[in-house]
Each structure stands twice: as structure tokens, then as C-alpha cells.
N, C-alpha and C positions, 0 to 999 in steps of 0.2 A: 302435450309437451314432449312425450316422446318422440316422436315423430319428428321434430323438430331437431334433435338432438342426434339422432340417426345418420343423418347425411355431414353434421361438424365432426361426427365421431371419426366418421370413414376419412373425413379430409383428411384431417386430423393424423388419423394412422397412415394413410399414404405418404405425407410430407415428415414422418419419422420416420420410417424404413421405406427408403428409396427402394424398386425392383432393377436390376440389375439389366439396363437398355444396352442396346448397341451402337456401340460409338465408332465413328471413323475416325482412326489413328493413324500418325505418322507411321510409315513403318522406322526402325530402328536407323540411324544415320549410314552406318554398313551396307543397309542392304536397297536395294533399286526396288521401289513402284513396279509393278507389271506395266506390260507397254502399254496397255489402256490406260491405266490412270497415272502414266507419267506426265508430268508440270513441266510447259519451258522454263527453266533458270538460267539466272546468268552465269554466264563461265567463269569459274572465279580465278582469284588471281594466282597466276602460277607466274613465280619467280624464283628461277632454279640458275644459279649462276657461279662457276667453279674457275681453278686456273684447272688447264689440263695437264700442271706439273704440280701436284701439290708444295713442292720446295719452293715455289715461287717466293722470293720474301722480299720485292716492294723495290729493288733496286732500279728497276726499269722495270717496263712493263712485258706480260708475259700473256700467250695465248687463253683467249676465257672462251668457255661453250658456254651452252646454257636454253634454256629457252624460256621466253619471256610473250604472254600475251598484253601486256601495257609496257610502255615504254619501247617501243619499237620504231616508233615513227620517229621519233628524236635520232634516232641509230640508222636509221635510213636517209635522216636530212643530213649528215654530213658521211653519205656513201658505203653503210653498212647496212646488208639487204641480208633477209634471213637463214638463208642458204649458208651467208659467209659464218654468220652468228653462229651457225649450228655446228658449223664444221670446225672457228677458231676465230677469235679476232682480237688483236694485243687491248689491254684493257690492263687498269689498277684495281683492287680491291681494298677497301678499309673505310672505317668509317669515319668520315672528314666533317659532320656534324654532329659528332659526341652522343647520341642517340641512344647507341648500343646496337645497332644493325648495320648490318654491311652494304656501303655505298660500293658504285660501280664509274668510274671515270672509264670510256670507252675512246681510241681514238680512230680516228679516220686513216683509213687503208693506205697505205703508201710511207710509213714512217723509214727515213731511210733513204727514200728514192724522190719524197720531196723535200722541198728546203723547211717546212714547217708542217703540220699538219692541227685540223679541229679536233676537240675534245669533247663528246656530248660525255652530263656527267647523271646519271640515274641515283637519285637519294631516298634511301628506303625506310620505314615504318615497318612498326610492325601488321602492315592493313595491306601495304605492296609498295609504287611506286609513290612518294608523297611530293616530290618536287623533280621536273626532267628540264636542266641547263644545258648550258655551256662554257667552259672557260672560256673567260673574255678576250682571248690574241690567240692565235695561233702559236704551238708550241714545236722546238727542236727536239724536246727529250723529258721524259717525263717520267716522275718516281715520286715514293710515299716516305716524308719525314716525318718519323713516328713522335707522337707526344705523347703525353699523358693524357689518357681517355680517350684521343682519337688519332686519327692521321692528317696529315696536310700534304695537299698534292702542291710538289713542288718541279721546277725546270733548270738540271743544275747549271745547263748548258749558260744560261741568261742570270741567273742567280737571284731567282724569281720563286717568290712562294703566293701559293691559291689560297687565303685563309676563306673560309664560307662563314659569312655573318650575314643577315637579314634576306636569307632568302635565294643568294648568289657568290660568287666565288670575285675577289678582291685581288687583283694581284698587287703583292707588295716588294721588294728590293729586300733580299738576305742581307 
């Protein structure tokens, strides 16, 4: 019966005091894998988006830098290529979907020198881009009437307001 009892013992005490194994651990989120054991990952989202006057405050629209890996193709369907992005391109900022994060109404190159120009409009999450439109007409002139809890892109030129409900921007008659 000893004998028996020998080999439950040892289990027994093995699965109460674990030995101290070696484990493959993440290294700390700061620091890079060696190049050997580096993982392709995805690039994540980087949306860094600024005026390059910080006084800008929404009356017309004012030069934005920035750099953006999503949302880019929306900026380049109505003639804004990355080059321009980088270096300046008039744009609004404020947040026209109550969220709390800062949308991006971007217009197309030539404001001024055409009789109307597109609007791609970037709306942000806290995750990056969550929805990339367009104001639906073409616009003369474009500014942010500030509300309570967010902004509305409006055109005073036309007397035209962009309210964003269900997804897209509305335009309605001031």
C-alpha cells in the first residue's frame, strides 16, 4: 500500500508548488522584439491633424498639416495628394458629430480660383477614422457655426448649413 501511495504523493506535491519554468513573454510595450523575433503588425492608426496657425477659430477655413495613414484616399478623390497634405491644405476642424473628437472637413485645392470647390469630410472616433464623406454640393465658402457640444459646417455665401444626421451631412437653408 505504500508503494502505491508514493507516486499520488509526488503528484500531489508537484501540482502544489509549481517550479519556476520558462516563459516567453511579451517584452514591455516601450521596447522593440530583437530583429529575430520581430512580428509583422499592422501599422496602426496614426491621425495627427493640426491648423498651422493655432488661432485659427473656424471663420473660414485655414491651412491643416498632418499626417494620416487611413483616410487618405477620400483626400485624394477630390485632388488632395499627400505631398500637398503634408505641406498644408485649407480644411476645418471641429467636431460636427457631437462625439467628442475632432472631425476634419478638408476642401479641394483651388478655393478662390474656382467658382465652388468638394469637401471630403474625415469623422473621427476614438479608434481613427469611423466614417470618410462628402458634403453633398459643391461649396463657395466654408466655416464652422459653433453649437452646443459640436460644430456645424456651414456656407455663409449660400446660407446653407451641413447638419450630419444618419451617417451624412444634410444640407439645409439658414
Amino acid at each position: 500500500m505504500r508503494s502505491r501511495l508514493a507516486p499520488l504523493f509526488l503528484f500531489a506535491l508537484s501540482i502544489g508548488c509549481p517550479e519556476k519554468t520558462a516563459q516567453t513573454e511579451a517584452p514591455p510595450p516601450d521596447e522593440a522584439p530583437p530583429a529575430s523575433q520581430a512580428v509583422s503588425r499592422p501599422q496602426p492608426k496614426r491621425i495627427t491633424v493640426k491648423y498651422t496657425d493655432p488661432t485659427c477659430g473656424g471663420a473660414g477655413p485655414c491651412e491643416c498639416v498632418g499626417e494620416l495613414n487611413i483616410g487618405m484616399q477620400q483626400l485624394r478623390a477630390i485632388g488632395i495628394e499627400d505631398e500637398a497634405f503634408a505641406k498644408g491644405t485649407p480644411c476645418l476642424l471641429g467636431d460636427f458629430d457631437g462625439n467628442g473628437h475632432t472631425d476634419g472637413a478638408f476642401l479641394e485645392p483651388g478655393l478662390g480660383d474656382k467658382p465652388a470647390v468638394s469637401v471630403a469630410v474625415l469623422m473621427y472616433d476614438q479608434g481613427g477614422v469611423m466614417l470618410a464623406t462628402k458634403i453633398p454640393k459643391k461649396v463657395t465658402s466654408l466655416a464652422l457655426l459653433r453649437e452646443e457640444g459640436k460644430q456645424t459646417l456651414v456656407e455663409p455665401e449660400a446660407a446653407m448649413r451641413f447638419d450630419f444626421a444618419d451617417g451624412k451631412f444634410e444640407p439645409k437653408r439658414m
